[in-house]
N, C-alpha and C positions, 0 to 999 in steps of 0.2 A: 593516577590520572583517570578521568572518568570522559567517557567520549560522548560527544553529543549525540544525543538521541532521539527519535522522531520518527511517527505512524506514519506507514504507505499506502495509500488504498492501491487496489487492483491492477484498477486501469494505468497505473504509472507504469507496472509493471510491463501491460500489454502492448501502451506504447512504446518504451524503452527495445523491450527485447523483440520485439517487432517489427520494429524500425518505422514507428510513424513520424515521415519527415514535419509533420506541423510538431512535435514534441521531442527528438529525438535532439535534438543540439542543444535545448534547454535542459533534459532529464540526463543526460548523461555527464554532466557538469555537477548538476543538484547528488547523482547518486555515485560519481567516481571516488570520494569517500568510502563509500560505504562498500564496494568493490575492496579498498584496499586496507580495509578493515580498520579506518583513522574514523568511523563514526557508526551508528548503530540506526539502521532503519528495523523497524517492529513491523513485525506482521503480523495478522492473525493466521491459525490454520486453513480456514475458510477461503483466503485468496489460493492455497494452492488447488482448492478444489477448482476455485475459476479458473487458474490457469489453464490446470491440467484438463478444462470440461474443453475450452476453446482447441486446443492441439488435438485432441484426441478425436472431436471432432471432424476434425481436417483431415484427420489417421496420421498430422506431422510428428512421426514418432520421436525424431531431432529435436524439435520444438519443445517436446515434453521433457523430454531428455535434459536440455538446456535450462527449462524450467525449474528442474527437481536438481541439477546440480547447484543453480543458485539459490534455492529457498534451503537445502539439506546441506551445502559442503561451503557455505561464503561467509567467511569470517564477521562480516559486517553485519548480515541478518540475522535476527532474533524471530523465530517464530513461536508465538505463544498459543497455546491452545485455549479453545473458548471453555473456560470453567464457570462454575455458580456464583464468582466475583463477576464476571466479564458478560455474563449473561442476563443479572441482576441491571449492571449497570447500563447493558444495550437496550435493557426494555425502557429506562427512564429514558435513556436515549432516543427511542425509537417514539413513545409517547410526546414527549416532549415536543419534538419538533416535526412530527409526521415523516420521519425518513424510513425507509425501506430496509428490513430485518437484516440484508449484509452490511447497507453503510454503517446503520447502529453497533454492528458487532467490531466494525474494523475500528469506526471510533471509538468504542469501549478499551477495545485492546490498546490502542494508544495510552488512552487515558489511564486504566489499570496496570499499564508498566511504566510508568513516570514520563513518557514524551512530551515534552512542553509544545509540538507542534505537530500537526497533521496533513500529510502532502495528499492531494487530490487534483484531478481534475473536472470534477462535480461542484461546478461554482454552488450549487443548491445546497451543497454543504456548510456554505460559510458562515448559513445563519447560526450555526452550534458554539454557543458560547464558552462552553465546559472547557473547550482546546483552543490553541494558534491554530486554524485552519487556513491556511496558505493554498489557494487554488494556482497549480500551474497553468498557465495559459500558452496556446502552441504562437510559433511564431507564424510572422504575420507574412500573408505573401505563399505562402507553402498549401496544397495541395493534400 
């Protein structure tokens, strides 16, 4: 059986594990699969860098903590590293559409490991034809 599979940018992450209530009721529905290892969200290496910049920052040494157990010990994520495929393909990406050297990388990685879709909260992202870019949107009313 082959599980459905599909790129995460960052910010899903930061809102998820953060608990941004405009995103948190929405994203933890979208990613309770992938917790229980019945679907495969793709990352690139590059998000654990943002993670880990934001916590570390704060000195929330939990946060990082929590961070690195879910990108290194969670059945569901796949993290791929950025190689000379994934870097090739960020740069047509990044040309292409004018986006910024991480979004190009995270949507490369998607695309270079077969994800038919890519989760974002960067509606600026949608113009990328290459992928399903599915902008999540926070609920409405929240803070």
């Amino acid at each position: 059986m082959t599980l459905p599979r599909f790129g995460v940018d960052t910010a899903i992450w930061i809102s998820l594990f953060e608990r941004n209530p405009r995103f948190e009721r929405t994203l933890s529905g979208l990613l309770a699969g992938v917790i229980r290892g019945e679907a495969l969200a793709v990352v690139s290496t590059l998000a654990i860098l943002e993670v880990l910049t934001g916590a570390y920052r704060r000195r929330d040494e939990a946060l990082a903590e929590k961070y690195r157990e879910l990108f290194l010990n969670t059945a569901g994520v796949v993290v791929v590293p950025v190689d000379s495929v994934i870097a090739s393909e960020g740069a047509r990406i990044r040309v292409r559409y004018n986006v910024a050297t991480p979004d190009a990388l995270h949507l490369a990685t998607a695309l270079v490991s077969g994800a038919p879709t890519f989760l974002t909260t960067d509606r600026r992202l949608s113009r990328v034809r290459e992928i399903d870019v599915k902008v999540v949107k926070p609920v409405a009313g929240k803070i």
